[in-house]
C-alpha positions in Angstrom: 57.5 46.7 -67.7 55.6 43.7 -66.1 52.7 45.7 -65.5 51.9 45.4 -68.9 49.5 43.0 -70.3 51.6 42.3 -74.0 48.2 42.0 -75.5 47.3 45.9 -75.2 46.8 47.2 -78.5 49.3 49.9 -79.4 48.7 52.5 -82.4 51.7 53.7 -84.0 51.7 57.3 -85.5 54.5 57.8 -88.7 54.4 59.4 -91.9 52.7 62.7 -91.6 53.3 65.5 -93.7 56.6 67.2 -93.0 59.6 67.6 -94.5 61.0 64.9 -91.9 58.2 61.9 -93.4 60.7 59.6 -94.8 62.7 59.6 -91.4 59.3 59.0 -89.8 58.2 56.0 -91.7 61.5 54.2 -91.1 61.2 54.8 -87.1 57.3 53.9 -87.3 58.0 50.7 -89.2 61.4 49.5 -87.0 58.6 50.2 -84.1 56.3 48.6 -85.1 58.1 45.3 -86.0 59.8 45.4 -82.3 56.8 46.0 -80.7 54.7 42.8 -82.9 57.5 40.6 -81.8 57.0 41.3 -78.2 53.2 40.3 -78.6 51.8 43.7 -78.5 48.5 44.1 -81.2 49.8 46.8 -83.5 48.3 48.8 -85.8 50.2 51.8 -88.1 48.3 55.1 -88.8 49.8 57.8 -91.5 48.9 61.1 -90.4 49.4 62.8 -93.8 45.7 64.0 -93.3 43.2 63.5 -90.3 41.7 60.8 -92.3 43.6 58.6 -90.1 41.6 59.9 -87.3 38.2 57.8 -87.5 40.3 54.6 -88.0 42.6 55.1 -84.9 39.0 55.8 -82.6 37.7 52.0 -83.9 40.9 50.8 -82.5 40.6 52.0 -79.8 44.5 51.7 -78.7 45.2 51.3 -75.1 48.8 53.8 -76.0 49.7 55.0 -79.3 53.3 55.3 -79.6 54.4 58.8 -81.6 57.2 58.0 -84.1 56.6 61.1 -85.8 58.8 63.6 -86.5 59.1 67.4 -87.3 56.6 70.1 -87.9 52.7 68.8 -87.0 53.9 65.7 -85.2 56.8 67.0 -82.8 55.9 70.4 -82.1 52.9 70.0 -79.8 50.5 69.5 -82.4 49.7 65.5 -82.9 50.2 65.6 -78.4 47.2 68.5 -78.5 44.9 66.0 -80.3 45.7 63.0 -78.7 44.9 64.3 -75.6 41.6 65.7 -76.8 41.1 62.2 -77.9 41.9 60.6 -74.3 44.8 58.5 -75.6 47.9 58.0 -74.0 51.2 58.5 -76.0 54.7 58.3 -75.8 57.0 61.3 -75.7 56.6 64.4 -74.5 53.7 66.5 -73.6 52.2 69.5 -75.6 54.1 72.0 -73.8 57.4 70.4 -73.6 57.1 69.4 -77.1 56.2 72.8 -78.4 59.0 74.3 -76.2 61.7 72.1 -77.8 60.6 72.3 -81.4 61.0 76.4 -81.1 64.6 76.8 -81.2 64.8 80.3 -79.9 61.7 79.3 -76.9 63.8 76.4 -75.9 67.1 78.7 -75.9 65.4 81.3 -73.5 64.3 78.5 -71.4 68.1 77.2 -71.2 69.4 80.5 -70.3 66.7 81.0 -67.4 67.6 77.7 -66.4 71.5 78.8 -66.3 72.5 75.6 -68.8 75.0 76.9 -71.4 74.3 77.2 -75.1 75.4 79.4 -77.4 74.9 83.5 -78.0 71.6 83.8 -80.8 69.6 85.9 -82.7 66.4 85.5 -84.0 64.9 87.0 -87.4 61.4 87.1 -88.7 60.6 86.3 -92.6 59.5 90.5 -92.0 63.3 91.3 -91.3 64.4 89.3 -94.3 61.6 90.0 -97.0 64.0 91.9 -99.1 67.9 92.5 -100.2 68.0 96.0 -98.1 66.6 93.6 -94.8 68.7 90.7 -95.7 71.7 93.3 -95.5 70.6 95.1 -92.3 70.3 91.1 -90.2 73.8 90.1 -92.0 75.1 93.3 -90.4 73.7 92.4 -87.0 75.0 88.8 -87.5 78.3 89.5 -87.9 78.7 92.3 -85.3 76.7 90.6 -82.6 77.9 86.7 -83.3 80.9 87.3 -85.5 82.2 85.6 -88.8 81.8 81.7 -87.6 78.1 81.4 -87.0 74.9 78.8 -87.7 72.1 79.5 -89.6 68.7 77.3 -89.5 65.1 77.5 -89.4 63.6 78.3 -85.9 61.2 75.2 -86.4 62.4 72.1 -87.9 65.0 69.3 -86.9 67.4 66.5 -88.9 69.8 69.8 -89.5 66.8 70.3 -92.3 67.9 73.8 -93.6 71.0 74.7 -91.7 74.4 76.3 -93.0 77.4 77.0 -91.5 78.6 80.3 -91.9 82.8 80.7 -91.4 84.6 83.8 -92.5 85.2 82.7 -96.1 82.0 82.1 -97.1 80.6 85.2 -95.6 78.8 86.3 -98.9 76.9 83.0 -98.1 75.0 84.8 -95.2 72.1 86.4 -97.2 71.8 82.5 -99.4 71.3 81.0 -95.9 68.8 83.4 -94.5 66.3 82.9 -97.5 67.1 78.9 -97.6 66.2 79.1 -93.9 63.3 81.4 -93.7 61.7 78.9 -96.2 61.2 76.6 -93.8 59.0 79.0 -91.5 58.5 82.2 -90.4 61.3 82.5 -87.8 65.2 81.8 -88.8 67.3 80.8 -85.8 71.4 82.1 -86.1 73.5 80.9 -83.4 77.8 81.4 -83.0 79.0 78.6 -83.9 81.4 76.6 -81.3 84.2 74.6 -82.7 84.5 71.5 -80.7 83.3 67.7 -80.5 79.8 67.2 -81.6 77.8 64.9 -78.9 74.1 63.5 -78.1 73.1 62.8 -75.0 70.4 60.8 -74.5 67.8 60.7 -71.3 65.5 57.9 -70.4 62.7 58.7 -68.1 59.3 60.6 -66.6 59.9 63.0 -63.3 63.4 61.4 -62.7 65.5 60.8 -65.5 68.8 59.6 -65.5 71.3 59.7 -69.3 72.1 57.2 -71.3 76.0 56.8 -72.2 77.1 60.0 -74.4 77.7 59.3 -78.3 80.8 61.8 -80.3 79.1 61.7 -83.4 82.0 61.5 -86.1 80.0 62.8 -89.6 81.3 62.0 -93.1 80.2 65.7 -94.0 81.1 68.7 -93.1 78.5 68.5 -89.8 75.9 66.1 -89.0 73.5 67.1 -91.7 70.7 64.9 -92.8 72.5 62.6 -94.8 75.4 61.8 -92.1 72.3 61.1 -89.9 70.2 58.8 -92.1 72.4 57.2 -94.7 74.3 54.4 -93.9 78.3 54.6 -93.0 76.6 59.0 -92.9 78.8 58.9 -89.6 80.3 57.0 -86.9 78.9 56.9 -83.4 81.7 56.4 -80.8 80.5 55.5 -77.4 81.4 56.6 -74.5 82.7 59.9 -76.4 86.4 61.0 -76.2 86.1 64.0 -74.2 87.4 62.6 -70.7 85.4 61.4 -67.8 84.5 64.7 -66.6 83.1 66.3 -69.5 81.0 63.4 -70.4 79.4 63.4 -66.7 78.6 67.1 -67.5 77.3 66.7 -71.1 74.6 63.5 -68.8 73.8 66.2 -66.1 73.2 69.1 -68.9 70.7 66.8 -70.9 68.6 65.4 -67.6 68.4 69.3 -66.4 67.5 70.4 -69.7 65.1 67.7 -70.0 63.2 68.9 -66.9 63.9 72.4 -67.7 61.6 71.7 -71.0 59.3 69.5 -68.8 59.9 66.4 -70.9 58.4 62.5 -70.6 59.9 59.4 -71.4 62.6 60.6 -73.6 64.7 63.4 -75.0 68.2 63.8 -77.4 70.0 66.6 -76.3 72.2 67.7 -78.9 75.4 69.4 -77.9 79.1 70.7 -78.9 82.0 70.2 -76.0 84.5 72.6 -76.5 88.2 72.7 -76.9 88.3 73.7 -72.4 85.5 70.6 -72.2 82.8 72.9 -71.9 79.5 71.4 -73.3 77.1 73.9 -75.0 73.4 72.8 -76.0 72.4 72.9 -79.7 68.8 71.8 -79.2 67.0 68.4 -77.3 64.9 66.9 -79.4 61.4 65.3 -77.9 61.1 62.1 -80.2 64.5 61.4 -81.0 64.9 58.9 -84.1 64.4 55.4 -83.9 65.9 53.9 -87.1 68.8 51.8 -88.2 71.1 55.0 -88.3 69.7 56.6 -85.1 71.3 57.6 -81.7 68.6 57.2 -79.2 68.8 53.3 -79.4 72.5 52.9 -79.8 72.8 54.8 -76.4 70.6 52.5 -74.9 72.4 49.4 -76.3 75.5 50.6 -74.7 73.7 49.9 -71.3 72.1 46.8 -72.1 68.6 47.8 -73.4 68.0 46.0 -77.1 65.4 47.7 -79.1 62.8 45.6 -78.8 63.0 46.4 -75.0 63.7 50.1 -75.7 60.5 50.1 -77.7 58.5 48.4 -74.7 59.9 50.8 -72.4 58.8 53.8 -74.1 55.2 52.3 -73.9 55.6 51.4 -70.5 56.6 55.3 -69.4 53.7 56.4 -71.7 51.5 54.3 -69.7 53.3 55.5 -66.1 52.9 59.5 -67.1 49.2 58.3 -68.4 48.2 57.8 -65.1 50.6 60.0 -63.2 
């Protein structure tokens, strides 16, 4: 970090136009007020529309620092034209960013990888266009993942979309697959593993090393997106209750996966540790949260790293892979 000169002008991205926005304006503005108060120039840009394109060129920012989220700001997109722009950024890459934001690319990479997560299937809005379709896939469902399964959208995060299916609320199945194919063109369905839900949080470019592991303890059924944005939603519990040895794993799982996806900077990897201590990846997300509620910093108070300096040290790796 003291290879930066404070006074570099740093452009924050938030807003944007999907259906995670409001999540996105509270990270962009917590940011933003951390990185003022440690004498950075800032400036905030809304992506809702490329109008904010022009503006962010006359400011010419030395780094911009992503706090987007979801669809057009996570998924490779906003990385794409920032690098066609020549500006630095923080997070991940285009290809580890589209990678993570497809459920079911970021699941085959797991497998291929040999990093455990959960049995899937993947249906198109083609396989679900009608009642005879949405019959044949709740068919498949149930004989290929069973009667306790997950059902989300292939491309969107904050558990936006997502129902859990258990065996008596199996006439929920064909509710779930519309609800979720609105959200895109791919639904993700996944067998659901009853256990302790944890995020593990990574820190880093080519050699990352994970933060303390967080049990997540939601006031809901599951962490859904008001457990994970409202306050007293859920409790984080650091370091998790799942013994020593599991939460060593549930660190190695999230720095392999986060190389396995080719991630910068930072990553969440989402995960449920079984009943044998087993950890299973749900998903790693590539520009975890950064608001009042969120994970990502609590992790990294637990070692000593406020947000301000959390903040600072997301520019700093943005600035490291820059000129990598």
């Amino acid at each position: 970090m003291s290879a930066i000169i404070r006074k570099e002008k740093v452009a924050v991205l938030l807003g944007g136009s999907s259906a995670e926005r409001e999540v996105s304006l509270a990270t962009g503005s917590m940011v933003t007020a951390a990185l003022k108060n440690s004498g950075f120039e800032v400036r905030t840009f809304d992506t809702k529309d490329t109008s904010f394109i022009d503006p962010l060129m006359e400011f010419a920012p030395s780094v911009v620092f992503n706090a987007l989220h979801g669809c057009g700001g996570e998924d490779g997109t906003m990385q794409g034209l920032l690098e066609t722009l020549g500006l630095p950024y923080t997070g991940s890459g285009v290809l580890a960013s589209a990678l993570a934001m497809d459920k079911s690319a970021s699941k085959r990479v797991y497998v291929d990888k040999g990093l455990s997560t959960a049995p899937y299937l993947v249906f198109s809005q083609g396989d679900l266009a009608d009642e005879e379709g949405l019959a044949v896939c709740a068919e498949q469902i149930h004989d290929k993942l069973g009667s306790d399964v997950v059902i989300k959208p292939n491309h969107e995060g904050s558990s936006v979309g997502v129902t859990i299916i258990h065996p008596d609320t199996l006439q929920d199945v064909p509710r779930a697959l519309k609800e979720a194919a609105s959200f895109g063109d791919r639904v993700l369905v996944e067998r659901f593993i009853e256990g302790t839900e944890v995020m593990a949080s990574v820190l880093g470019n080519a050699d990352p090393h994970g933060l303390p592991i967080i049990e997540v303890v939601s006031r809901g059924a599951f962490y859904d997106y008001d457990s994970k944005y409202s306050t007293g939603g859920s409790e984080h519990i650091i370091p998790a209750r799942i013994g020593d040895e599991a939460n060593e794993a549930c660190q190695h799982l999230a720095e392999e996966a986060h190389k396995a996806l080719g991630c910068w900077g930072y990553s969440r990897t989402d995960m449920i540790v079984d009943k044998a201590g087993t950890p299973w990846i749900i998903e790693t997300n590539t520009l975890p949260g950064m608001t009042k509620t969120s994970l990502f910093p609590d992790a990294a108070r637990a070692v000593g790293i406020d947000f301000a300096e959390l903040c600072v040290l997301l520019v700093h790796l943005a600035l490291a892979q820059d000129q990598a």
